[in-house]
Structures are given as C-alpha cells and as structure tokens.
DOKOL-635406 format. One record per atom (N, C-alpha, C): x, y, z. Coordinates in steps of 0.2 Angstrom, whole numbers, padded with zeros to 4 digits, always signed. Layout:
BEGIN
XYZ ...
***
This chain:
BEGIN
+0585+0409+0413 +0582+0403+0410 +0578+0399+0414 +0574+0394+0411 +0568+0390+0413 +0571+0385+0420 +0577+0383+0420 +0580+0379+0424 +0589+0382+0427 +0586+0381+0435 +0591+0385+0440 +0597+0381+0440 +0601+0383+0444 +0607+0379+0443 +0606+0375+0446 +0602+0374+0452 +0602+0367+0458 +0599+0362+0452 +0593+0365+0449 +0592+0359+0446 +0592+0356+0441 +0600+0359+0437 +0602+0355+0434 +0611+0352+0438 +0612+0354+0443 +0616+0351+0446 +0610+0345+0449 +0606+0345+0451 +0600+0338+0451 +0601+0332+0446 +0601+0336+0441 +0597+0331+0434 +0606+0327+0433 +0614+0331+0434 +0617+0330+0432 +0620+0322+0439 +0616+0326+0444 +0620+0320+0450 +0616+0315+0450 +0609+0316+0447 +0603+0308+0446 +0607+0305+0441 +0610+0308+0436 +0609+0303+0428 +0616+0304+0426 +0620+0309+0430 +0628+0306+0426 +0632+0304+0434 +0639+0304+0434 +0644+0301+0439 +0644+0307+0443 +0640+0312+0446 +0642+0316+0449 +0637+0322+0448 +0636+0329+0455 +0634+0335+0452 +0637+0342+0446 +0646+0337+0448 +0648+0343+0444 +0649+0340+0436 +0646+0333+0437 +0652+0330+0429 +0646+0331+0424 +0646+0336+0424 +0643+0340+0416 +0643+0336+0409 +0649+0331+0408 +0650+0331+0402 +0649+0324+0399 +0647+0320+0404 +0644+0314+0404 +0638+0314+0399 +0637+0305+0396 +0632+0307+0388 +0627+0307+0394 +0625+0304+0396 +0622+0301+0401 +0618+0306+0404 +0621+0311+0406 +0618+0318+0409 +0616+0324+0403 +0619+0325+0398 +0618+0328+0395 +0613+0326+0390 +0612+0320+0389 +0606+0316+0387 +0599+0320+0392 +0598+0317+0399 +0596+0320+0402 +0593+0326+0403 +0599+0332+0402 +0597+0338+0401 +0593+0339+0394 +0595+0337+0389 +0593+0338+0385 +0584+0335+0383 +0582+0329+0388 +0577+0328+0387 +0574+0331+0391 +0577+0336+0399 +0572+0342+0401 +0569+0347+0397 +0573+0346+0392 +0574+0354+0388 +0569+0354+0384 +0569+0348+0380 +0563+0345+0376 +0554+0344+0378 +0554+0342+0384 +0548+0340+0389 +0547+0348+0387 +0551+0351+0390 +0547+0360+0392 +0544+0363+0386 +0552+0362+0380 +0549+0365+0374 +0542+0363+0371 +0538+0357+0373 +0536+0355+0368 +0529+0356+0372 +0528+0356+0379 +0525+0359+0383 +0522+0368+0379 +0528+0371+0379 +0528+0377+0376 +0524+0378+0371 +0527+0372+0366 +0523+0372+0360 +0516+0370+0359 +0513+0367+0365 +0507+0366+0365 +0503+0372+0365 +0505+0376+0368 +0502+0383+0370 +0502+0389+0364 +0511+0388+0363 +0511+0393+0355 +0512+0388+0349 +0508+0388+0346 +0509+0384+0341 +0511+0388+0335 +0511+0393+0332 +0513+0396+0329 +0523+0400+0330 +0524+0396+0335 +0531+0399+0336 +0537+0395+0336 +0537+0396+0327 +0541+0394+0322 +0548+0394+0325 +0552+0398+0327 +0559+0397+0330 +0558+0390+0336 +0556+0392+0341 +0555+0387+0347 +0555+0380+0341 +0552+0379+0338 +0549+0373+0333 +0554+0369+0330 +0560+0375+0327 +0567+0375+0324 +0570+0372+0330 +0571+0374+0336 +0577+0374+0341 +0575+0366+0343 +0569+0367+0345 +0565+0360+0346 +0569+0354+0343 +0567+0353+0336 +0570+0348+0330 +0578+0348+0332 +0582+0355+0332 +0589+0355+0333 +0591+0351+0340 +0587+0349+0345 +0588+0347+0353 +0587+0340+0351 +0580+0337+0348 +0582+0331+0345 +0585+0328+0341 +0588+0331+0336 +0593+0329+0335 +0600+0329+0338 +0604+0331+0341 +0607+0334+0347 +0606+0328+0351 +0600+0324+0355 +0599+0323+0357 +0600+0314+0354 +0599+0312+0348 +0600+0306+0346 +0606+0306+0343 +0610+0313+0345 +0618+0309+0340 +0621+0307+0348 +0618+0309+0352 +0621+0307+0359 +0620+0298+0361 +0612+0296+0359 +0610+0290+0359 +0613+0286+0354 +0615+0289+0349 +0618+0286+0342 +0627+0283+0347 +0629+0289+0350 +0634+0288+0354 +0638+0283+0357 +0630+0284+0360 +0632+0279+0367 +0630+0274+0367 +0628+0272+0362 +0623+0263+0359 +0631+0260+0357 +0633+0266+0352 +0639+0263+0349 +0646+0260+0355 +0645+0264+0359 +0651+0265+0365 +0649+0259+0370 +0644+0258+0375 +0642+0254+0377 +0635+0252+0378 +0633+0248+0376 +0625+0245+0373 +0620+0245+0383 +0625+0245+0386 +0620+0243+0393 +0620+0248+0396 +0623+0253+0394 +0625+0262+0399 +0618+0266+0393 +0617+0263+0385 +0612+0265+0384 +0605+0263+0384 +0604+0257+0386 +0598+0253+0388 +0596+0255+0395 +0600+0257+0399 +0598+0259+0405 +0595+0267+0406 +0601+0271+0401 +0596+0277+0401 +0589+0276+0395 +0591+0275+0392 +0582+0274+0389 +0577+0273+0394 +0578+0267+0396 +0573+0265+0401 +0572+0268+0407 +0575+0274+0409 +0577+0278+0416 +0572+0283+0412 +0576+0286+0406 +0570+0291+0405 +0563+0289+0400 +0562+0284+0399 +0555+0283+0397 +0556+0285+0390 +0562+0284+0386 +0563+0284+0378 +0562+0281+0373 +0559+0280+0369 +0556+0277+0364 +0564+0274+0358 +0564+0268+0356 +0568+0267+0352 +0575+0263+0356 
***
C-alpha cells in the first residue's frame, strides 16, 4: 500500500490520543482524508479509472458519517478537526 506503517502511526499520533489509538473518529477521519488527497491525486492522472472513482465516493462517504458523528457527539472535537484539516462544511 501507498502508506507505510510509520506513517500512519504519524497521522494516528498527530490527530487522535496516541500512535496506537487507531480507533479514535478523529484519526480515522484523518486517515481517511489521506486516502482521499492520494485517490484524487490518482484521479487526476487516470481519469477514466471508474473503480478508483467508486472507492473514491465510498471513502467520502465513510468519511462524513464520521463528521456526521462527531458534530453529533461533541461540537468542539468537530470544529477543531475541521479546521486542522482544512475541511469544507
């Protein structure tokens, strides 16, 4: 895969309570807008590469039932990662 373990033990020890706490919305949010950035990166290059395109939509989605989440659970743990990672909404 595109991303080594150090560096999502990184992204998980930047943006959730720890390198190991995987399970935080907060990190998972995170990873999932690495994943995004790349795919879409990708997609700029293959345009015609209809799965990647599907996976893509499914990651965003995925990605706002997290925000849907976390808005609902605590309003200032979601306002902060927004603004951390530069998200729209």
């Amino acid at each position: 895969m595109y991303l080594s373990k150090e560096a999502k033990q990184e992204i998980f020890a930047k943006h959730g309570k720890g390198a190991n706490d995987t399970g935080s919305a907060e990190g998972q949010i995170a990873l999932f807008t690495q994943r995004i950035n790349h795919l879409t990166e990708h997609l700029k290059v293959n345009r015609k590469d209809y799965n990647t395109e599907r996976s893509l939509v499914m990651m965003v989605g995925k990605r706002r039932s997290l925000l849907d989440y976390l808005k609902k659970k605590d309003i200032n743990r979601y306002r902060a990662i927004i603004k951390l990672l530069g998200l729209r909404k």
